[in-house]
Backbone as a printed PyTorch tensor [residue, N CA C, xyz], in Angstrom:
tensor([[[ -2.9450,  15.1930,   2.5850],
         [ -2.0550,  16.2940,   2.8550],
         [ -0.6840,  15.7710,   3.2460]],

        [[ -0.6740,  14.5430,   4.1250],
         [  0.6480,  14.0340,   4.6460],
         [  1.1220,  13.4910,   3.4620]],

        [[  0.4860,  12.8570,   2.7130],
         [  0.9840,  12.3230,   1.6060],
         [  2.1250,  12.8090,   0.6760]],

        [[  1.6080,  14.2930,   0.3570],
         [  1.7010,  15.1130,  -0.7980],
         [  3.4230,  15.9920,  -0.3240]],

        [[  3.0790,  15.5860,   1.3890],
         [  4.6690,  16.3650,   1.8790],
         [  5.5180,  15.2360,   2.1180]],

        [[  5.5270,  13.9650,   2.2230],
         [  5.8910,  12.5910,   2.6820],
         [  6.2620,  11.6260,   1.7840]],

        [[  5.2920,  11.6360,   0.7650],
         [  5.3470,  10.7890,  -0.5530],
         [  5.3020,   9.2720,   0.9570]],

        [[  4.2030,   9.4020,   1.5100],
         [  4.0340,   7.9430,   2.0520],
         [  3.6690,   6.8000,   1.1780]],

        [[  2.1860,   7.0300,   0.4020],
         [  1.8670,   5.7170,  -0.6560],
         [  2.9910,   5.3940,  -1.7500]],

        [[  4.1500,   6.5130,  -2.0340],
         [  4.6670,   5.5480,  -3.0170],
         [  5.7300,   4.6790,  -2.0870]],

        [[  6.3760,   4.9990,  -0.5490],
         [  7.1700,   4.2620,   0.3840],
         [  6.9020,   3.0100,   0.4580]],

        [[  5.2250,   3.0080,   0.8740],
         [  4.4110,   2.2720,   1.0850],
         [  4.5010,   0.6370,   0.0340]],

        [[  3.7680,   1.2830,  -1.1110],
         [  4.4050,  -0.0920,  -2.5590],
         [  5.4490,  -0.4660,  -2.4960]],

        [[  6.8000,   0.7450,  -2.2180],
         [  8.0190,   0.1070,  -2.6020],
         [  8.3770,  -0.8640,  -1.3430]],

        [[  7.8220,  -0.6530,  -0.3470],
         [  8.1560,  -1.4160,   0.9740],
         [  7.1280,  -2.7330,   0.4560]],

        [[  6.3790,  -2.9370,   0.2030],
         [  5.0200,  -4.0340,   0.0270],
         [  5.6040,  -4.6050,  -0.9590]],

        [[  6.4140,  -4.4550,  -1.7660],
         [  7.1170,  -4.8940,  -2.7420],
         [  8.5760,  -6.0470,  -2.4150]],

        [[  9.1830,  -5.5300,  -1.5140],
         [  9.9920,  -5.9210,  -0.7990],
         [ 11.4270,  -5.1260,  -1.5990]],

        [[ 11.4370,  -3.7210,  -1.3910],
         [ 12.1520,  -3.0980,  -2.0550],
         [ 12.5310,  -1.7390,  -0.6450]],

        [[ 13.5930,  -2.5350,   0.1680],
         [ 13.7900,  -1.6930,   1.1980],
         [ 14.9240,  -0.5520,   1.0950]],

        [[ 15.2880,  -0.5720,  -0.1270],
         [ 16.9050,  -0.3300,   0.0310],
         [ 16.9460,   1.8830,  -0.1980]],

        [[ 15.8560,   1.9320,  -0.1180],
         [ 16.2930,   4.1540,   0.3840],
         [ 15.3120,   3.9640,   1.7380]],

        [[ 14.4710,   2.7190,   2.2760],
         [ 13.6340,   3.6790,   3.5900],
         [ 13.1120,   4.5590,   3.4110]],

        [[ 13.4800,   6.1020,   4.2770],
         [ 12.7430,   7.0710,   4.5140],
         [ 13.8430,   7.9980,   3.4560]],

        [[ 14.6060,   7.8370,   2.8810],
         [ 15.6590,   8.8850,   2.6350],
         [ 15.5810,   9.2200,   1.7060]],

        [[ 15.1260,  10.8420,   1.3070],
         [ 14.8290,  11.7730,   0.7120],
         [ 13.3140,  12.0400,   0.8420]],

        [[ 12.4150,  11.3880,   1.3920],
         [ 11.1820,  11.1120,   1.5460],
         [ 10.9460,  11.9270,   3.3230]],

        [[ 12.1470,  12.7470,   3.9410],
         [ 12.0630,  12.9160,   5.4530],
         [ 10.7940,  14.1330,   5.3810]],

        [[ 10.4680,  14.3710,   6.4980],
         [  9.4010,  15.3770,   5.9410],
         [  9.8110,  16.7340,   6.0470]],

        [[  9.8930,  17.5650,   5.2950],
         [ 11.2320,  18.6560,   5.4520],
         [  9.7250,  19.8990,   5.3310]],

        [[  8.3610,  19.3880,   4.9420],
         [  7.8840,  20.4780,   4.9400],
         [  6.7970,  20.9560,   5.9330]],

        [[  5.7780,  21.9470,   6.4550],
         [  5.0540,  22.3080,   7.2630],
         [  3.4080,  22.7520,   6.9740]],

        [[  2.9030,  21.7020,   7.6350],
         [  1.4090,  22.1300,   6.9710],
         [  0.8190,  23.5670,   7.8360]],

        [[  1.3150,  23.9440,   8.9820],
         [  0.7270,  24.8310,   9.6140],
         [  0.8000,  26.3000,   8.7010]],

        [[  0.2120,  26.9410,   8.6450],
         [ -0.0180,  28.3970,   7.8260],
         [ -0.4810,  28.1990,   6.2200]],

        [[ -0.5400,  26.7150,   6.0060],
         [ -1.0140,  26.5770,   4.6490],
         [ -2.1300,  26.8440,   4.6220]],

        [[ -2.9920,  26.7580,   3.3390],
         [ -4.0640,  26.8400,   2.7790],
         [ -4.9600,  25.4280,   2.5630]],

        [[ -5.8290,  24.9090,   2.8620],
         [ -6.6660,  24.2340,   2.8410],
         [ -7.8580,  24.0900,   1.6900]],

        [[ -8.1120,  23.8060,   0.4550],
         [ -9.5650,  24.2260,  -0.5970],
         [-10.7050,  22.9220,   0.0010]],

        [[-11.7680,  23.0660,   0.3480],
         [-12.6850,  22.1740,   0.4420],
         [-13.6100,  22.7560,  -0.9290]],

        [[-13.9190,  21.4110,  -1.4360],
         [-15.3340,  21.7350,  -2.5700],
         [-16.1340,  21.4080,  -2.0610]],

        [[-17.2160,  21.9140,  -1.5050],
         [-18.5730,  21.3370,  -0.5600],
         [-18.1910,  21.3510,   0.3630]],

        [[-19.7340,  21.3960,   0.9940],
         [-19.2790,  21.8530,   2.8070],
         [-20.4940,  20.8640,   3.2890]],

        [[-20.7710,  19.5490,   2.9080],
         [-21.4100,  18.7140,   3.3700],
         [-21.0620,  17.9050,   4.2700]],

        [[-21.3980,  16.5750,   4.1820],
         [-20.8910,  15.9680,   5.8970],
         [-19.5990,  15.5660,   5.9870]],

        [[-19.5340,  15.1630,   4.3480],
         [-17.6550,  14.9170,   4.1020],
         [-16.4070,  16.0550,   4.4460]],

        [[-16.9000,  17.4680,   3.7050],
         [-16.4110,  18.4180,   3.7200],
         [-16.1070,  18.9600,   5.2590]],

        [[-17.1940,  19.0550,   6.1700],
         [-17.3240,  19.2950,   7.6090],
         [-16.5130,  17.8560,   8.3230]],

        [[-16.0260,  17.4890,   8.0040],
         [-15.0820,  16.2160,   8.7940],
         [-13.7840,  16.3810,   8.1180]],

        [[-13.5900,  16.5360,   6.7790],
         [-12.3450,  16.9350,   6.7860],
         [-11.5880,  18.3210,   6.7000]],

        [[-12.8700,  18.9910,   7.5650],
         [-12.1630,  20.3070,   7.8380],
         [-11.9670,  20.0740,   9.6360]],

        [[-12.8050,  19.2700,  10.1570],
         [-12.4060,  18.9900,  11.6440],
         [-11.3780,  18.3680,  12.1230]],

        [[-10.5330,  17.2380,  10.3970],
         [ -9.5710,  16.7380,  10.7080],
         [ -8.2800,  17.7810,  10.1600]],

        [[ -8.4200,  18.7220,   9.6790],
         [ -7.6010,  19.1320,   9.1650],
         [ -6.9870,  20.3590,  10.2800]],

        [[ -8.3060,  21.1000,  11.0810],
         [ -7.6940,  21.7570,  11.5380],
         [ -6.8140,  21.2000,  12.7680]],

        [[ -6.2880,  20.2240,  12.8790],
         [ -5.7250,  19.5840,  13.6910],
         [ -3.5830,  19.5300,  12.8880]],

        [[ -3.7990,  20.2570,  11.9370],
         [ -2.6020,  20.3850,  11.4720],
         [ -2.3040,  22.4000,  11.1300]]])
């Protein structure tokens, strides 16, 4: 979810790369997970943990 508002994993390569030169910039997090929508497929032990981590946003 942080990902998808953050674009962290592609920061991530370009930093592991040694490619420092935007940082965080345009990548700031400008958006809000609270009032969103959540889809789980299955409600097994995976599903029940990342709905315990989720409601934490």
């Amino acid at each position: 979810m942080l990902d998808s508002e953050i674009k962290l994993s592609k920061s991530n390569l370009k930093f592991k790369s040694g490619d420092w030169s935007d940082s965080f910039s345009g990548h700031i997090f400008r958006g809000e997970l609270l009032g969103r929508h959540l889809g789980v497929i299955g409600f097994g032990r995976i599903g029940k943990e990342i709905i315990k981590r989720a409601t934490a946003f």
